[in-house]
C-alpha positions as YAML, in Angstrom:
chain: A
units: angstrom
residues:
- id: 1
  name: UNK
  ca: [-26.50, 12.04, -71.41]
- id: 2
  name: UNK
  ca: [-23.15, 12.21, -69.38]
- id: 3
  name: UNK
  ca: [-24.14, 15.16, -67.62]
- id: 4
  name: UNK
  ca: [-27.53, 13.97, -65.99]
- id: 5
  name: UNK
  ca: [-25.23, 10.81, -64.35]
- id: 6
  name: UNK
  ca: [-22.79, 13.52, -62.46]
- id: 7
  name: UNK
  ca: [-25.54, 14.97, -61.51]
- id: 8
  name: UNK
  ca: [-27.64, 12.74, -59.90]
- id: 9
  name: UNK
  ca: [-24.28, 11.12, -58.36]
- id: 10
  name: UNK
  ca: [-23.76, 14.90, -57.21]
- id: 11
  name: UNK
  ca: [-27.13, 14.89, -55.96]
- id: 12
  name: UNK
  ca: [-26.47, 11.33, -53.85]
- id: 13
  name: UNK
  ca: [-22.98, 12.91, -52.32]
- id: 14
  name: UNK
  ca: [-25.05, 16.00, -51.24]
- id: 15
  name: UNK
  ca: [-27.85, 13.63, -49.46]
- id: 16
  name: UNK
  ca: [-25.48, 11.36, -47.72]
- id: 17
  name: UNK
  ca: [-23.24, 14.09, -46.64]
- id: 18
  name: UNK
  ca: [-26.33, 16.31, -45.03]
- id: 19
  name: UNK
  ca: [-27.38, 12.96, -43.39]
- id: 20
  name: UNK
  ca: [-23.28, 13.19, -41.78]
- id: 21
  name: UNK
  ca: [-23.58, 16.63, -40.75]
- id: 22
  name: UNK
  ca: [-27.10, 16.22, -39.50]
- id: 23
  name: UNK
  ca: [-25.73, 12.98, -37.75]
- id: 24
  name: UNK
  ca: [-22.87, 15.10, -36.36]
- id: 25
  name: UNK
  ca: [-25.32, 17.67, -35.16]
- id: 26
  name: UNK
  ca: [-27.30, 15.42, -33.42]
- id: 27
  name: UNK
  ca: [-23.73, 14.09, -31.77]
- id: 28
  name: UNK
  ca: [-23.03, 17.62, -30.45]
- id: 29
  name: UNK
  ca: [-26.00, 18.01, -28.88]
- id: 30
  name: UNK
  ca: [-25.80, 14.56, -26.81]
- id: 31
  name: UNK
  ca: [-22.28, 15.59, -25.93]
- id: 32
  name: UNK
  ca: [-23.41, 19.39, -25.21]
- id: 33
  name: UNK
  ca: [-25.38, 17.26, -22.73]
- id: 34
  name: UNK
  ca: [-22.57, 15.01, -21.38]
- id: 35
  name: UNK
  ca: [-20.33, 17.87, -20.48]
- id: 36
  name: UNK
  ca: [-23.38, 19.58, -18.64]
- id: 37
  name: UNK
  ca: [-23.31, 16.25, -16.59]
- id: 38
  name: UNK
  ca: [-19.68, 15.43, -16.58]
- id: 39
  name: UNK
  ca: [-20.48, 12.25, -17.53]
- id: 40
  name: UNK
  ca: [-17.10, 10.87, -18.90]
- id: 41
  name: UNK
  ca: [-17.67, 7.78, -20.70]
- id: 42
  name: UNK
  ca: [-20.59, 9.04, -23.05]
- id: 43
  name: UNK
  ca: [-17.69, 11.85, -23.92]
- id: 44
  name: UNK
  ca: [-14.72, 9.43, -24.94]
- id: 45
  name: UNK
  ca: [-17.74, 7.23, -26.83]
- id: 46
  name: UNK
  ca: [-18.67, 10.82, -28.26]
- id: 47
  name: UNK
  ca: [-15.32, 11.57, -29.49]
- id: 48
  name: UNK
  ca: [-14.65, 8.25, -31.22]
- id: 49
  name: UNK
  ca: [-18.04, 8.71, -32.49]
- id: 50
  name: UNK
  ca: [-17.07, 12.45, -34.16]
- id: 51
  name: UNK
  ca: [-13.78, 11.19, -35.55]
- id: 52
  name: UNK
  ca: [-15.92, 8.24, -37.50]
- id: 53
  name: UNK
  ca: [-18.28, 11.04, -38.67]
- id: 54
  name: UNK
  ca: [-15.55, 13.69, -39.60]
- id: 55
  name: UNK
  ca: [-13.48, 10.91, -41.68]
- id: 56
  name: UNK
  ca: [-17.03, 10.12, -43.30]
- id: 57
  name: UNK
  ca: [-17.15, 13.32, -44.31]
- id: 58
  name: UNK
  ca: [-14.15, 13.90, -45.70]
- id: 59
  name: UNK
  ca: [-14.39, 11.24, -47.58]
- id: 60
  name: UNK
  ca: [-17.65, 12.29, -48.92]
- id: 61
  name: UNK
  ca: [-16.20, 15.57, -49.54]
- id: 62
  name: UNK
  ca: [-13.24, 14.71, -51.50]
- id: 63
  name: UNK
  ca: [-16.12, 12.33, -53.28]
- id: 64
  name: UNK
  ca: [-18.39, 15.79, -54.35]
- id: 65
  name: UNK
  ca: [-15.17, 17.53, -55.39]
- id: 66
  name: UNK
  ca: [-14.03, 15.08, -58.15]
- id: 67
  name: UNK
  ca: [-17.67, 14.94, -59.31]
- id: 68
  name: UNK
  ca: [-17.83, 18.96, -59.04]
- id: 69
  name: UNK
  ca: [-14.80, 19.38, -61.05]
- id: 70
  name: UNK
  ca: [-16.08, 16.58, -63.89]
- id: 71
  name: UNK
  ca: [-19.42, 18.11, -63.75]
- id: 72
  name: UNK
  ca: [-17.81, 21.44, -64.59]
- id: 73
  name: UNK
  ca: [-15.71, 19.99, -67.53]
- id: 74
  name: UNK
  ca: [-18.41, 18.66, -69.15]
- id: 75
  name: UNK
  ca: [-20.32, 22.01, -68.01]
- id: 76
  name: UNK
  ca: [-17.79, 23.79, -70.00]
- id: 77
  name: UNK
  ca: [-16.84, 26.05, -66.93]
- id: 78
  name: UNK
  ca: [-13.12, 27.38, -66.42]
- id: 79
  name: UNK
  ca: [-12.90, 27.26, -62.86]
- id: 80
  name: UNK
  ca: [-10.80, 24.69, -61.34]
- id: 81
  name: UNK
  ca: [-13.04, 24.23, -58.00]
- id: 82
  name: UNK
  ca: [-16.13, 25.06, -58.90]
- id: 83
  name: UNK
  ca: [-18.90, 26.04, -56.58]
- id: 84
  name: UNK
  ca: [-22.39, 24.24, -56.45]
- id: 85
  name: UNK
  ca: [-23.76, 27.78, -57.33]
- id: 86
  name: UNK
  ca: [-21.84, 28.31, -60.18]
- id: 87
  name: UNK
  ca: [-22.75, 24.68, -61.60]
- id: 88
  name: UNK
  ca: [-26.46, 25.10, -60.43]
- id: 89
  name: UNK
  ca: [-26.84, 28.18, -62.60]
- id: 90
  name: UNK
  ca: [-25.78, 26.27, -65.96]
- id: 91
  name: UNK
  ca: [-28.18, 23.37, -64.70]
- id: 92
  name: UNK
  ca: [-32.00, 23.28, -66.57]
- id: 93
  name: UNK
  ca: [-34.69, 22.85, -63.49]
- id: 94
  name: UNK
  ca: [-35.58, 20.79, -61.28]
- id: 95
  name: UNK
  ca: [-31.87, 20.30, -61.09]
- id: 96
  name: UNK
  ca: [-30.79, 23.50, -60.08]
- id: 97
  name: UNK
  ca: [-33.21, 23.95, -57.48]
- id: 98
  name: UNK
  ca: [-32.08, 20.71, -55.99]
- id: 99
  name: UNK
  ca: [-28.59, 21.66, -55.80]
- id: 100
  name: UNK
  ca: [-29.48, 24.64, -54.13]
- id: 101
  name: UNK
  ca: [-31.43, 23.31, -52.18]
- id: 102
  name: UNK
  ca: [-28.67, 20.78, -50.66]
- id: 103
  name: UNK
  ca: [-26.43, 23.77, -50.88]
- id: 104
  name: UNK
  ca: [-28.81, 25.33, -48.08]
- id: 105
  name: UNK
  ca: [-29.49, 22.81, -45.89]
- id: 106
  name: UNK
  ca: [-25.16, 22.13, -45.44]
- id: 107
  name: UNK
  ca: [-24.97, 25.79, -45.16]
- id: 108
  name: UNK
  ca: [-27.68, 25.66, -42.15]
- id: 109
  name: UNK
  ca: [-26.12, 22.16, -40.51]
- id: 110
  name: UNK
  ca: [-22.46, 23.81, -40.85]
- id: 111
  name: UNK
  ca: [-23.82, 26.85, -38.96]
- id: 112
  name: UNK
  ca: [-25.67, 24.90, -35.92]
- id: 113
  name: UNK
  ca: [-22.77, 22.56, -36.04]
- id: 114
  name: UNK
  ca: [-20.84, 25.94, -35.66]
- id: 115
  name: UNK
  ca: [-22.50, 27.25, -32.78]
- id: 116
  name: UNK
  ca: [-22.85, 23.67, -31.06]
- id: 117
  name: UNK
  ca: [-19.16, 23.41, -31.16]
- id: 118
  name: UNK
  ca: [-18.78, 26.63, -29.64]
- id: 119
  name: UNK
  ca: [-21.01, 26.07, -27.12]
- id: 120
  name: UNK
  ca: [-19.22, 22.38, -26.43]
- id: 121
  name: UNK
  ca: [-15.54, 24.19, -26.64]
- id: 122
  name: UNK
  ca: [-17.10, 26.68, -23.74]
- id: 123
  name: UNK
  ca: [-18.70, 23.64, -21.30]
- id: 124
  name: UNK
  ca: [-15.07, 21.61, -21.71]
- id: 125
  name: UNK
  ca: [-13.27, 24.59, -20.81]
- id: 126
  name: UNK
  ca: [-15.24, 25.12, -17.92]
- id: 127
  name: UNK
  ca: [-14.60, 21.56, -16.46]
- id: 128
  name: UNK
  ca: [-11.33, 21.83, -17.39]
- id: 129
  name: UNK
  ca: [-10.70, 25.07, -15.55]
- id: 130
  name: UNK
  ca: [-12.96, 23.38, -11.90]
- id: 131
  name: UNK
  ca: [-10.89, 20.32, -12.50]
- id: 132
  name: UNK
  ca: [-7.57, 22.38, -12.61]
- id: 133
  name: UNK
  ca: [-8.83, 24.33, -9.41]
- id: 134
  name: UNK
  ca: [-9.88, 21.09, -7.74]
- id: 135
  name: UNK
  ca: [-6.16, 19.83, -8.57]
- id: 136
  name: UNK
  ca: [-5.01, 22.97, -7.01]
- id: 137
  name: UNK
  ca: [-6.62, 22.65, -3.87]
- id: 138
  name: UNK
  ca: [-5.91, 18.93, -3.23]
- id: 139
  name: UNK
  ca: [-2.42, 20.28, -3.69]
- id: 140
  name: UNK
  ca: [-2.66, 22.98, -1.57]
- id: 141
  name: UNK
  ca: [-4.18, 21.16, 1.02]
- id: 142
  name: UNK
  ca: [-1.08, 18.26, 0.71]
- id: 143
  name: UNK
  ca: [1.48, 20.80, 1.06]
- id: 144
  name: UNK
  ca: [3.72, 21.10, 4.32]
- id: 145
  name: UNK
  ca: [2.68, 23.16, 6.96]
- id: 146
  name: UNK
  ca: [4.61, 24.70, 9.88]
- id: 147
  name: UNK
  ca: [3.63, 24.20, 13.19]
- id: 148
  name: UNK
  ca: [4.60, 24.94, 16.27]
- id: 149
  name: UNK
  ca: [6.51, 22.90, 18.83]
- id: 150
  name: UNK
  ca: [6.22, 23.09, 22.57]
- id: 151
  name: UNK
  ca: [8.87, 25.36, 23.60]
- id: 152
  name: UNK
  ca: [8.13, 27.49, 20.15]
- id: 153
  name: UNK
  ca: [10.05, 25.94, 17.68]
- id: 154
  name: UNK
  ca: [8.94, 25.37, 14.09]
- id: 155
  name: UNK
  ca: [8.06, 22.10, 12.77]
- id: 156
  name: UNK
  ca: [7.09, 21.14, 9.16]
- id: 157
  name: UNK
  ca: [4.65, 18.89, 8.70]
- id: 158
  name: UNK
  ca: [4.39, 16.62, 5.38]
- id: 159
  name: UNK
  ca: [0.47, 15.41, 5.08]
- id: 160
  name: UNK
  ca: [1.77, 13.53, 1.91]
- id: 161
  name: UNK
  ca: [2.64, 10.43, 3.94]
- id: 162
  name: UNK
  ca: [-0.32, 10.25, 5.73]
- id: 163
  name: UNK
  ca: [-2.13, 10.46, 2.26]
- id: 164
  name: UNK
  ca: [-0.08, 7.42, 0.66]
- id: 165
  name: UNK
  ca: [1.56, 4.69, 2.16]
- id: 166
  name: UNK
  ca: [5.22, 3.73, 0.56]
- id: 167
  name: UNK
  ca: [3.82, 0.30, 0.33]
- id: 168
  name: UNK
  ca: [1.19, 1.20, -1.96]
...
């Protein structure tokens, strides 16, 4: 039968995209641990890492929403993106459980992925915000000062030029 292919292709999609998200997970938690140590490299490698995941997964996606909207067809169901509930339900066991099943465990790697993100996003702001203070301060420090000459006259001073030399 037609229908017990889609499925188990459906099936496949689901396993290989929880093995992306859980991969992703993973990911965020190294680079949860990079930001805690600033260390810069592992985070580009981390980011080029993410983007390779996140295509993956769209890809995968688009993948389980063609085989969705077939499985429905044949299904007989009238919605034009159906859910993996609504297909589940009109599946006989052990099929149904499985697709619920899958449907849980994205649901619960979407929602650490969630919360690692958020928890990322809040660690790269920080940095951002010492590094912008740090900037702030070298600047500060760089600016000209007034002094005072002998006989009480102001001077500015320009610290730049002691800093860099025109040469360089």
């Amino acid at each position: 039968m037609q229908n017990f292919r889609q499925i188990g292709l459906l099936q496949e999609n689901l396993a290989e995209q929880t093995k992306i998200y859980s991969s992703l997970c993973h990911l965020l938690q190294s680079e949860n641990d990079y930001l805690i140590q600033s260390d810069v490299n592992n985070i580009n490698k981390s980011a080029v890492l993410k983007d390779g995941l996140l295509r993956a997964a769209e890809a995968k996606e688009e993948e389980r929403l063609n085989l969705c909207s077939n499985l429905a067809n044949d299904l007989r169901l009238r919605s034009e993106s159906p859910k993996l509930l609504e297909i589940a339900t009109k599946l006989p066991e052990p099929y149904r459980s499985k697709l619920i099943q899958h449907k849980s465990s994205l649901e619960n790697l979407f929602a650490e992925i969630k919360r690692l993100n958020h928890e990322n996003e809040i660690l790269a702001e920080a940095a951002l915000s010492t590094i912008g203070g740090t900037i702030d301060r070298i600047k500060d420090a760089l600016a000209p000062k007034q002094t005072y000459q002998a006989g009480g006259k102001k001077k500015d001073t320009n610290q730049t030029k002691h800093l860099v030399h025109r040469e360089a």
